[in-house]
C-alpha positions in Angstrom: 0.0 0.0 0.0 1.2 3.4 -0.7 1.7 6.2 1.4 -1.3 7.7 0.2 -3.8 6.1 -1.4 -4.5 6.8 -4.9 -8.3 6.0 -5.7 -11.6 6.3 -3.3 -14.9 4.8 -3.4 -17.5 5.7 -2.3 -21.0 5.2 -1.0 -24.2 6.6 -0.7 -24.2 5.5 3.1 -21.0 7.3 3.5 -18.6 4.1 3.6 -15.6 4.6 2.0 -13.1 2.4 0.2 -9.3 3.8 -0.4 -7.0 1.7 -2.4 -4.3 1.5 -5.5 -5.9 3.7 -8.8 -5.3 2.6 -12.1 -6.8 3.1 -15.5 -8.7 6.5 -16.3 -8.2 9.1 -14.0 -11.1 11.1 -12.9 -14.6 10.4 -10.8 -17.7 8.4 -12.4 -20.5 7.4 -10.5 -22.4 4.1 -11.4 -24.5 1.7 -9.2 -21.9 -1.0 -7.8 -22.6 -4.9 -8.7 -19.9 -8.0 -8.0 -19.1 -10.8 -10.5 -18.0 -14.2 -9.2 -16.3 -15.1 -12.8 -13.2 -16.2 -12.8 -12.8 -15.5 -16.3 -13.8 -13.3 -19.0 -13.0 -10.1 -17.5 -12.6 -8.1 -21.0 -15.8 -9.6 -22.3 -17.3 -8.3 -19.2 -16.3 -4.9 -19.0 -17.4 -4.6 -23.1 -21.0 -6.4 -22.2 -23.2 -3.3 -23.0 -25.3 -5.1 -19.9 -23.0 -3.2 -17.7 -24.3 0.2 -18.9 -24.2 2.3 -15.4 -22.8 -0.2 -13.5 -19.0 -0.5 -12.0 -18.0 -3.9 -11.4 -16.6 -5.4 -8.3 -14.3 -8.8 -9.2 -14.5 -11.2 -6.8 -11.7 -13.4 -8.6 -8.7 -11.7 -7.2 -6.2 -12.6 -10.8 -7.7 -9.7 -12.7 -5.9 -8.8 -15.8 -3.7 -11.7 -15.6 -4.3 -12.8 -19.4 -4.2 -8.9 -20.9 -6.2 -8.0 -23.4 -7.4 -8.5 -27.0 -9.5 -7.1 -29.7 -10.7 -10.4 -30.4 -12.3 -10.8 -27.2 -14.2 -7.7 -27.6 -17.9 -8.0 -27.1 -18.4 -4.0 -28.1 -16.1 -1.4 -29.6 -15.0 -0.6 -26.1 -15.8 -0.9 -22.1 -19.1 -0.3 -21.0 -19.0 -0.8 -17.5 -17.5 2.7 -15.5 -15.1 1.1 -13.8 -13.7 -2.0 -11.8 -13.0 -2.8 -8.4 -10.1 -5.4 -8.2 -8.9 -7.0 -4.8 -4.8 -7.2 -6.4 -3.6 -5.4 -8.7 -3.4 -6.1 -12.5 -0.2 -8.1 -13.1 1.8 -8.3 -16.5 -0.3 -10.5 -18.8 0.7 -14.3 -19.4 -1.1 -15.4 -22.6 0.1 -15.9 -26.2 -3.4 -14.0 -27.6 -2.9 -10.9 -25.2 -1.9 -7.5 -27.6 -1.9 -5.3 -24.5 -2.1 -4.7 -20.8 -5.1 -4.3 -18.8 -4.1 -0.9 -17.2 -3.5 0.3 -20.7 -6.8 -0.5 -22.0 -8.4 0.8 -19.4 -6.7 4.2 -19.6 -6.9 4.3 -23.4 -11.1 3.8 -23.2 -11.6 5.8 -20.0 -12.5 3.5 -17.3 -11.5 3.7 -13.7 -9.6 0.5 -12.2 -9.0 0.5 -8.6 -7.4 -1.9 -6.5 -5.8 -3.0 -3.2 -9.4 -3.3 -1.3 -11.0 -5.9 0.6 -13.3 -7.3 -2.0 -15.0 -9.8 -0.1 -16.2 -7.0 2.4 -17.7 -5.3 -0.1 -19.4 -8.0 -1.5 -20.6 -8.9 1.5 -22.1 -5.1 1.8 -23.4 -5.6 -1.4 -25.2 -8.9 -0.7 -27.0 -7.5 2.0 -27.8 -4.1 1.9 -28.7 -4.6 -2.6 -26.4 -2.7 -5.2 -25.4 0.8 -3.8 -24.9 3.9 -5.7 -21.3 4.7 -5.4 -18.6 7.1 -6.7 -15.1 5.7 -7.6 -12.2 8.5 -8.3 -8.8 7.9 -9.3 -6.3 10.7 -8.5 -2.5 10.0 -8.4 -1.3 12.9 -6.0 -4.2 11.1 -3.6 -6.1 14.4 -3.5 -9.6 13.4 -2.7 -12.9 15.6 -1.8 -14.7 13.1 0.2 -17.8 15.4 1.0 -18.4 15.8 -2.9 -17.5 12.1 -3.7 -20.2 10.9 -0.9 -22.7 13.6 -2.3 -21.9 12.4 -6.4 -22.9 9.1 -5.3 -25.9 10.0 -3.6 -26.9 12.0 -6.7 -26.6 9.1 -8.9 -30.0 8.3 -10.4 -30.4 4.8 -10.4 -31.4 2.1 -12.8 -35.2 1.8 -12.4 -36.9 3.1 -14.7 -33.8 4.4 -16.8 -33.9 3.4 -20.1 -30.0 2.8 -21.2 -30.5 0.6 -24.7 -30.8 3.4 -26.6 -27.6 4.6 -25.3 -25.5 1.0 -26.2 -28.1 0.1 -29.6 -26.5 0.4 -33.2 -26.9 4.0 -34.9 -28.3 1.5 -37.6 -29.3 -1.7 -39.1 -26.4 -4.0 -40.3 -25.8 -7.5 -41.5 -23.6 -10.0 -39.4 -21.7 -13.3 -40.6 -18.9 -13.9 -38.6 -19.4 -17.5 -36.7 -17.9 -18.1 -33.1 -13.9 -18.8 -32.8 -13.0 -22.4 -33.3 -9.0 -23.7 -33.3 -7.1 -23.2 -35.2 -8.9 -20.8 -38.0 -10.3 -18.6 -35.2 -13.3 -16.5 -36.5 -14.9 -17.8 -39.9 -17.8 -16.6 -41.6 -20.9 -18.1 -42.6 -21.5 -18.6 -46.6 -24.2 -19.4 -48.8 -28.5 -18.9 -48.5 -29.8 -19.3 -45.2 -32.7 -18.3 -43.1 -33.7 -14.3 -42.1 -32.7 -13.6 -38.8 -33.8 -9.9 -37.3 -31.6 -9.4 -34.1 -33.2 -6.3 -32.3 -30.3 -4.6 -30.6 -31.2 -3.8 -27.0 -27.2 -4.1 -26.3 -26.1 -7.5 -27.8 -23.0 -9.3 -27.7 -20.6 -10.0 -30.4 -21.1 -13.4 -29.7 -24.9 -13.6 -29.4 -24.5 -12.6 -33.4 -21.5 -15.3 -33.7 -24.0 -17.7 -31.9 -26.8 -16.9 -34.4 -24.4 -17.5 -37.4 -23.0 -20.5 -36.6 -25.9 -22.1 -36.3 -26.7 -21.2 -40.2 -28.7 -17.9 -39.9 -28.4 -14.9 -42.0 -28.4 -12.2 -39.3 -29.4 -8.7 -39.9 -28.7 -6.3 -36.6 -31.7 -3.6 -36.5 -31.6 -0.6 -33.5 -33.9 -0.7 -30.4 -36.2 1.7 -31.2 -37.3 0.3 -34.6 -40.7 -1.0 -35.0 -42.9 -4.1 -36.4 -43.5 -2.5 -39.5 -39.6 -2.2 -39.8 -38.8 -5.7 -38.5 -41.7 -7.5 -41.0 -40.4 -5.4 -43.8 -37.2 -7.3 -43.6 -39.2 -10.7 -44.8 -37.4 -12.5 -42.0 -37.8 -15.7 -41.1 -37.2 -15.4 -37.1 -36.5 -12.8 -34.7 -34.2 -12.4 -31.9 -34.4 -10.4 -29.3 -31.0 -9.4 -27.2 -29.3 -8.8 -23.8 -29.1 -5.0 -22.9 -29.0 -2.8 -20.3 -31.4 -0.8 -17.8 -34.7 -0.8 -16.7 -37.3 -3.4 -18.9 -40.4 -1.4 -18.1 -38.8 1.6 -19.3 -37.2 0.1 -22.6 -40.7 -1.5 -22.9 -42.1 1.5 -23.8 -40.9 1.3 -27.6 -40.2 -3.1 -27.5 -43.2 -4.0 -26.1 -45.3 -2.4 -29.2 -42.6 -3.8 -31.5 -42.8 -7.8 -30.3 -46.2 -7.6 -29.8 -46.4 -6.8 -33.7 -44.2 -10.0 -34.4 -45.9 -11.9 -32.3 -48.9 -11.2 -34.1 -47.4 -12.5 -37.7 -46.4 -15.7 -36.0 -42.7 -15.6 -36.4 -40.2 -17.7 -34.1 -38.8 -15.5 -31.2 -36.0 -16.2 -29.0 -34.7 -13.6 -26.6 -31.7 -13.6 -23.9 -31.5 -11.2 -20.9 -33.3 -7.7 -21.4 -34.4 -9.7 -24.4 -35.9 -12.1 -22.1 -37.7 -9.4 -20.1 -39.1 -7.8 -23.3 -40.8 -10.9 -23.9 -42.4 -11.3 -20.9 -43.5 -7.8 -20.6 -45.0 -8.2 -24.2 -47.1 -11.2 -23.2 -48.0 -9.0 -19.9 -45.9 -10.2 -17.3 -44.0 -8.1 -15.0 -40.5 -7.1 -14.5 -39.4 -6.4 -10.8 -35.6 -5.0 -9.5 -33.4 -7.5 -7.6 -31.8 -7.0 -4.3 -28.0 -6.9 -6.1 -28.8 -9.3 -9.1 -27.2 -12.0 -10.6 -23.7 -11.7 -12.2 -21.2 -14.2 -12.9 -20.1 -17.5 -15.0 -21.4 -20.4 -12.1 -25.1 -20.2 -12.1 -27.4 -22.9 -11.9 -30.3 -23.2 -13.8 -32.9 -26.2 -13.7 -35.2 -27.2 -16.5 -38.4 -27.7 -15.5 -39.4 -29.4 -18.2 -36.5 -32.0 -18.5 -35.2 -31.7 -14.7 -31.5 -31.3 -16.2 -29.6 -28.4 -14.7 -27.2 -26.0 -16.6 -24.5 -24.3 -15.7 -24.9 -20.6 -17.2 -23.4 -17.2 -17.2 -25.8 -14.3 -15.7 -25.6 -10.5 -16.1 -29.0 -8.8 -15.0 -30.5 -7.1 -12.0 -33.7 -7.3 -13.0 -35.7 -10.3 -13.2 -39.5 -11.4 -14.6 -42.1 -12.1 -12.0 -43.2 -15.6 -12.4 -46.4 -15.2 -10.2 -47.6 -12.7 -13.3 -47.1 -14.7 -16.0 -50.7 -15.1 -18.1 -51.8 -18.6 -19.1 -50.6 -19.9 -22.3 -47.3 -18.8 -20.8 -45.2 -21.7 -19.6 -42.1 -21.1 -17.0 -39.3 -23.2 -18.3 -36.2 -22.3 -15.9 -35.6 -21.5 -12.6 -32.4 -20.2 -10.9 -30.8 -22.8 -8.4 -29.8 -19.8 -6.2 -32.6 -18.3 -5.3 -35.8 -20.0 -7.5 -36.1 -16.6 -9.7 -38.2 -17.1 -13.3 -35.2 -18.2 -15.9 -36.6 -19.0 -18.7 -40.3 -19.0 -20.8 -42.1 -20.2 -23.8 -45.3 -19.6 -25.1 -47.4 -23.3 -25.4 -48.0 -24.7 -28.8 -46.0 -22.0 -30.3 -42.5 -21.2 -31.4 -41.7 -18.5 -28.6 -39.4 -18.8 -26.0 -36.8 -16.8 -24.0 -33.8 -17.3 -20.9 -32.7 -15.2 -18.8 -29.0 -16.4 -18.6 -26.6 -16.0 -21.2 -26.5 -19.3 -23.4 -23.7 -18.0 -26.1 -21.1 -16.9 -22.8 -17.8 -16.7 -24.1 -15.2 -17.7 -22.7 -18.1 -19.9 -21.1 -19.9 -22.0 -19.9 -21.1 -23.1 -22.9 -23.9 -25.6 -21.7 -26.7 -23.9 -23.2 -25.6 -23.5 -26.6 -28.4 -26.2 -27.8 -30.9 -23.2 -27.5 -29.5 -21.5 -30.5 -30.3 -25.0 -32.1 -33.8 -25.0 -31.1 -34.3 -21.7 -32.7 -32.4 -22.5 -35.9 -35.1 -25.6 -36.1 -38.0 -24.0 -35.3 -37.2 -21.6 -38.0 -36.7 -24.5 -40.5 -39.7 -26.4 -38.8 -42.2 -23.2 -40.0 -40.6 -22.9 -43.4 -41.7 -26.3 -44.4 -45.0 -26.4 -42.7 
């Protein structure tokens, strides 16, 4: 530890945090969530998921790998910041083309380490995700009274709508399949099924997942509408992660996938795309205590009693006490029996909440990009 510590974070309660600074200099303010991955942390930080949020790691080896444009979810970092327990070492790995530190500083994101991450994970647990300022000075200067007030100020999620800040400026077509050894990424070739991927925030490799398993993906922005989507002549829609409140996205989706549902098109959805869904068939979408991040969850299928385990990013979550009949709950979270999962009966439908194209994993619940590949082919020769 330094002689004077060169980042601070702080609380809404007023509890405050001093350790090692690195990155970004500067203040941001962000509500504070914890990830148990133990890897993954550059997909992470580039998950447009993590819109508002600073992310505390609970794996202490945090930048041990480096970092590569390959592993990229986004252009660059969405997340405001990380909270690391050790600092970031130099990287090990034959793909890395760059330090942590580095990256950070070049994309303006706040690092800070040299803390007791399990305490504040603990404080996280149990009093839900705080609103917090972290600030990174190297002369140690800090204004604790404005840093304490900063994070008080901090809005929130609920009822923030952040996919329109992390959607595509516009529509865009996608063919590059996931990375396999040794070729790395390949791209899809030939006639294949319509795919309309409404962007709420989606990952790289949610479009990778889409391709690989033979569909001809176009990427369309949140805010566009059935009329838009049907225009397209596609054969399926998907429906992506994203970041934010769902009720407050659902202002401009709900309309939208109610439109498709209406023209009888397969629909699969992940995350906020999950939520969208739900809303649309008039369930409700209800704020966590301090969500559910990291690569270890697990998930049970109801409806074959085999349990995955999945990747989760979302601190919101569908009530399954609303959902209407005809709606069927598919998947529950091992953790704490939250709605995971839902399909319409009798009809091509269905949406998780967990992340079933996580890279660098797990990868257990790839076989629902399958399932909507075959649904697609299933209508086209009905």
């Amino acid at each position: 530890m330094p002689a004077k510590p060169t980042a601070c974070l702080a609380l809404a309660d007023g509890t405050l945090f001093f350790g090692h600074g690195f990155g970004a200099t500067g203040m941001r303010t962000a509500e504070l969530c914890f990830n148990t991955a133990m890897t993954g942390y550059q997909e992470i930080m580039t998950d447009p998921s993590y819109a508002g949020q600073i992310v505390t790691f609970t794996f202490p080896h945090i930048g041990n790998t480096g970092v590569t444009p390959e592993d990229d979810e986004t252009a660059d970092p969405v997340a405001a910041g990380m909270i690391v327990k050790w600092d970031p070492t130099e990287p090990s790995n034959w793909r890395a083309t760059g330090h942590l530190v580095g990256w950070l500083e070049k994309t303006g994101r706040i690092g800070m380490g040299g803390i007791d991450t399990r305490r504040l994970t603990r404080a996280i647990r149990q009093q839900g995700a705080p609103h917090v300022a972290l600030a990174h000075d190297p002369d140690g200067n800090f204004d604790i009274e404005a840093l304490v007030k900063a994070a008080r100020g901090f809005p929130g999620l609920v009822g923030l709508d952040l996919a329109r800040d992390v959607t595509c400026a516009q529509s865009y077509r996608w063919d590059e399949k996931r990375w396999a050894w040794p070729e790395g990424y390949t791209r899809r070739e030939g006639p294949a099924p319509k795919v309309v991927a409404l962007d709420y925030g989606a990952k790289r490799n949610i479009l990778r997942c889409l391709a690989s398993v033979g569909c001809d993906v176009t990427v369309m922005p949140a805010t566009t509408t059935a009329e838009e989507v049907l225009a397209q002549n596609p054969d399926g829609v998907f429906l992506s992660n994203g970041p934010g409140d769902p009720a407050a996205t659902g202002a401009y989706a709900v309309p939208m996938i109610q439109g498709v549902l209406e023209a009888g098109l397969p629909i699969f959805g992940i995350c906020l795309g999950h939520q969208m869904l739900a809303l649309a068939l008039g369930a409700r979408t209800v704020k966590m205590n301090h969500g559910h991040h990291g690569a270890n969850h697990p998930v049970k299928d109801l409806e074959t009693g085999k349990v995955e385990i999945t990747s989760m990013n979302h601190g919101f979550t569908v009530d399954s006490q609303t959902l209407p009949k005809g709606v069927i709950e598919t998947h529950v979270s091992l953790f704490d029996g939250s709605n995971c999962g839902i399909r319409m009966a009798n009809r091509p439908v269905f949406s998780v909440q967990y992340h079933p194209e996580a890279s660098p994993g797990p990868q257990d619940s790839f076989y629902l990009f399958e399932r909507f590949a075959e649904a697609i082919r299933q209508r086209a020769t009905a």
